[in-house]
C-alpha positions as CSV (number, residue, x, y, z in Angstrom):
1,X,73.9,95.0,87.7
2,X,73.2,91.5,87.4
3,X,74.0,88.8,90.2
4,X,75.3,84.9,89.2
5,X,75.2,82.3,91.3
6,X,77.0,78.7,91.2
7,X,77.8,75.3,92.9
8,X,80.4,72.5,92.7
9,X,81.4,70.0,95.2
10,X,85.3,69.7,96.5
11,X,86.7,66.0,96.5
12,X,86.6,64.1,99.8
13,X,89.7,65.4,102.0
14,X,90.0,68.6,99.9
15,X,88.6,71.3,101.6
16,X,91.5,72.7,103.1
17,X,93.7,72.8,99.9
18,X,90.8,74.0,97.8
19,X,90.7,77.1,100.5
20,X,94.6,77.3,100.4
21,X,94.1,77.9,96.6
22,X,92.1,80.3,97.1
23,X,94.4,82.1,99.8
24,X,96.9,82.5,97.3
25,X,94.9,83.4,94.1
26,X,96.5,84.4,91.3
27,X,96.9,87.9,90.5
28,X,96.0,87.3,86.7
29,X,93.2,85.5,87.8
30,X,92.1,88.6,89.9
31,X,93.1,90.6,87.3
32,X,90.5,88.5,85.1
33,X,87.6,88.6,86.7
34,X,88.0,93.0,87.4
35,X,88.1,93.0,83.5
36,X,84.8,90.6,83.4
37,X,83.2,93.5,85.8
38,X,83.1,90.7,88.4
39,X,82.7,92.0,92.0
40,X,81.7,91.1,95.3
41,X,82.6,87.5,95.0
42,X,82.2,85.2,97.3
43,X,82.2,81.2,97.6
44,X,81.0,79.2,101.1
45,X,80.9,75.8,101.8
46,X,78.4,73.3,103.4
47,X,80.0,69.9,104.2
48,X,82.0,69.5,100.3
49,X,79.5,71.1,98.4
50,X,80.1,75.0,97.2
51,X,78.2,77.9,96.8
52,X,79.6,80.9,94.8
53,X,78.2,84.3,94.2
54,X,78.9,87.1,92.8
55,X,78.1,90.6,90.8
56,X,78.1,91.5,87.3
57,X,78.5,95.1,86.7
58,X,78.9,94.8,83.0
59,X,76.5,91.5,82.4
60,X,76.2,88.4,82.9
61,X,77.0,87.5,79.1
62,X,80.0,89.9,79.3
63,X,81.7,88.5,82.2
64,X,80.9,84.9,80.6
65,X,81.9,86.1,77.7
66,X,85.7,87.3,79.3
67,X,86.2,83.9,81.4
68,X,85.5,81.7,78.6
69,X,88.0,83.5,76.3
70,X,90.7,84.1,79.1
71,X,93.2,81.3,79.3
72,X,94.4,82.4,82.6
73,X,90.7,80.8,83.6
74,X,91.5,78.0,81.4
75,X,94.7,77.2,83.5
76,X,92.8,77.8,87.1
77,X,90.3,75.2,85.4
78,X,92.9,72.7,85.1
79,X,94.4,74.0,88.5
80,X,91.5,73.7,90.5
81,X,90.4,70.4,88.3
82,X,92.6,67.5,91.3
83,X,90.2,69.0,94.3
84,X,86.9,70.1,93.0
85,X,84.5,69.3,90.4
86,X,81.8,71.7,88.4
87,X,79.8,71.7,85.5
88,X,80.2,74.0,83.2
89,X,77.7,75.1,80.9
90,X,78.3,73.7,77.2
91,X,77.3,76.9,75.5
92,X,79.2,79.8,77.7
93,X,81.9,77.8,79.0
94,X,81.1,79.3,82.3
95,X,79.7,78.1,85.5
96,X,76.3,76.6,85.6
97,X,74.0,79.4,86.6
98,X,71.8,78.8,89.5
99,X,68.0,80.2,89.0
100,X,67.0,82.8,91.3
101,X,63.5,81.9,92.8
102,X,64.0,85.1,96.0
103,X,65.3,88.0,96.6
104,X,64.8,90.6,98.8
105,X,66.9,94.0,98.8
């Protein structure tokens, strides 16, 4: 299993609707990231910046791989676009990945 770590930063004033979103995720979107082997999938917050996290049971490149071809993420892109901002990485189309430098199990 490979982990995968992000950030973004939520627009001045919209914390609270960026965690309503999330309240009321989409059940495609759900469905989604189950068929990217995405688990254990979290996201906190300090101040407006993010912090996401979360498990790849079938890779990294696989779950990638299923975002950047889904266009149910395409349309939670442009959903989420009014209240938060993240880069994406040019060549995947995913999340920027954060680099590991600890962990301890």
């Amino acid at each position: 299993m490979e982990r995968y770590a992000w950030k973004a930063v939520v627009h001045e004033g919209c914390l609270a609707e960026y965690r309503r979103r999330h309240d009321e995720i989409w059940p495609e979107m759900l469905d989604v990231l189950k068929e990217a082997g995405i688990r254990n999938y979290t996201i906190w917050n300090v101040g407006n910046e993010l912090f996401g996290y979360y498990e790849c049971t079938k890779g990294i490149e696989h779950a990638a791989r299923v975002q950047g071809e889904s266009p149910v993420v395409a349309r939670w892109n442009e959903y989420m676009k009014d209240v938060m901002t993240m880069e994406f990485d040019p060549l995947t189309g995913a999340q920027r990945e954060l680099r590991r430098v600890f962990l301890m199990e």
